[in-house]
C-alpha positions in Angstrom: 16.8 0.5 -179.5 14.3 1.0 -182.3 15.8 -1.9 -184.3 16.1 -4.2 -181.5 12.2 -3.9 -180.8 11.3 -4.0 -184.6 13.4 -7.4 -184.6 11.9 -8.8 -181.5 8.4 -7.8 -183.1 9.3 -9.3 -186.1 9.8 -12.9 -184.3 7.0 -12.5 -182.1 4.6 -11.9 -185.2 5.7 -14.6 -187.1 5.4 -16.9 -184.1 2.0 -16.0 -184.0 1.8 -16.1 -187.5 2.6 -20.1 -187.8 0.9 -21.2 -184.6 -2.6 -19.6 -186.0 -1.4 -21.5 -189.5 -0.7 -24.3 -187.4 -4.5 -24.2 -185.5 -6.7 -23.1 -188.6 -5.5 -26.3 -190.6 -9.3 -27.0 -191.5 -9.4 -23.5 -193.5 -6.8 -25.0 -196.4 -9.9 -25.9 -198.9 -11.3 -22.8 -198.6 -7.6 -20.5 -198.6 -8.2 -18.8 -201.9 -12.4 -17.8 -200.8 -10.6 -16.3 -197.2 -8.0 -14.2 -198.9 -10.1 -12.9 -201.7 -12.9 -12.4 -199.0 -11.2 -11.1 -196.1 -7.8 -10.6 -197.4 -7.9 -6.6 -196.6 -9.9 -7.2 -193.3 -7.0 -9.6 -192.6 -4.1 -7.1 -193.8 -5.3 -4.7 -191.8 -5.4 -6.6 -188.5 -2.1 -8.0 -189.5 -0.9 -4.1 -189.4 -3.0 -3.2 -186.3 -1.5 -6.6 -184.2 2.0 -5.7 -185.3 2.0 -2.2 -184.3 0.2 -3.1 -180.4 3.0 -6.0 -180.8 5.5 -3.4 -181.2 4.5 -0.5 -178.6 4.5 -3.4 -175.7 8.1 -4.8 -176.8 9.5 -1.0 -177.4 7.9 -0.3 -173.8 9.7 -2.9 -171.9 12.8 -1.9 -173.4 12.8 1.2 -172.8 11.8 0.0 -169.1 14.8 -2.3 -168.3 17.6 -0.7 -170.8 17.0 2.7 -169.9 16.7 2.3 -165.8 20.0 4.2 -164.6 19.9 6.8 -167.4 18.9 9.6 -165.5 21.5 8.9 -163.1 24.1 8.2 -165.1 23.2 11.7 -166.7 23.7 13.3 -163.6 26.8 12.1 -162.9 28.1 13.0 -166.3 26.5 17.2 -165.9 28.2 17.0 -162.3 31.8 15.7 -164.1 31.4 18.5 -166.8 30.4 21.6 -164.7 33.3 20.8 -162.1 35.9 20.1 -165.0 37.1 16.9 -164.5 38.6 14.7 -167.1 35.5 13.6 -169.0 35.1 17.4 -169.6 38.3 17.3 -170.7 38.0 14.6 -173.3 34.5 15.9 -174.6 36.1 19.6 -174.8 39.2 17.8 -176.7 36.8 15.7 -179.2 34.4 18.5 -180.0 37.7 20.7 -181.2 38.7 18.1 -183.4 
């Protein structure tokens, strides 16, 4: 799940990436005085954007991928303490 909301950050970032390229066209004289200037102000806003970037995308997957999990869990402890054929299987794969 991890990967899946680093990859989804990953597109979302460079979207933003090219449409501020895209608006701040006007800056292109003056590229080299920005990212000796500002370059480490702009790094570190680059790392700060990413990470809030990456905390909403990992939220929302947690929220819709993991929605039945707890009941899905409790079906599986219910299968296992009254020995039914999943415990079977899990008791059988363990040994091996």
């Amino acid at each position: 799940m991890i990967a899946n909301a680093v990859f989804i950050t990953t597109i979302v970032f460079l979207a933003l990436g090219i449409f501020c390229l895209q608006e701040c066209q006007f800056l292109i004289p003056y590229r080299h005085v920005v990212f000796v200037r500002y370059g480490s102000m702009i790094a570190g806003f680059a790392a700060v954007l990413f990470l809030n970037i990456f905390a909403a995308v990992y939220t929302v997957c947690r929220a819709f991928f993991l929605k039945d999990t707890g009941r899905k869990l409790a079906h599986l402890e219910k299968q296992l303490r009254t020995g039914g054929p999943l415990a079977k299987e899990l008791s059988r794969r363990l040994n091996d």
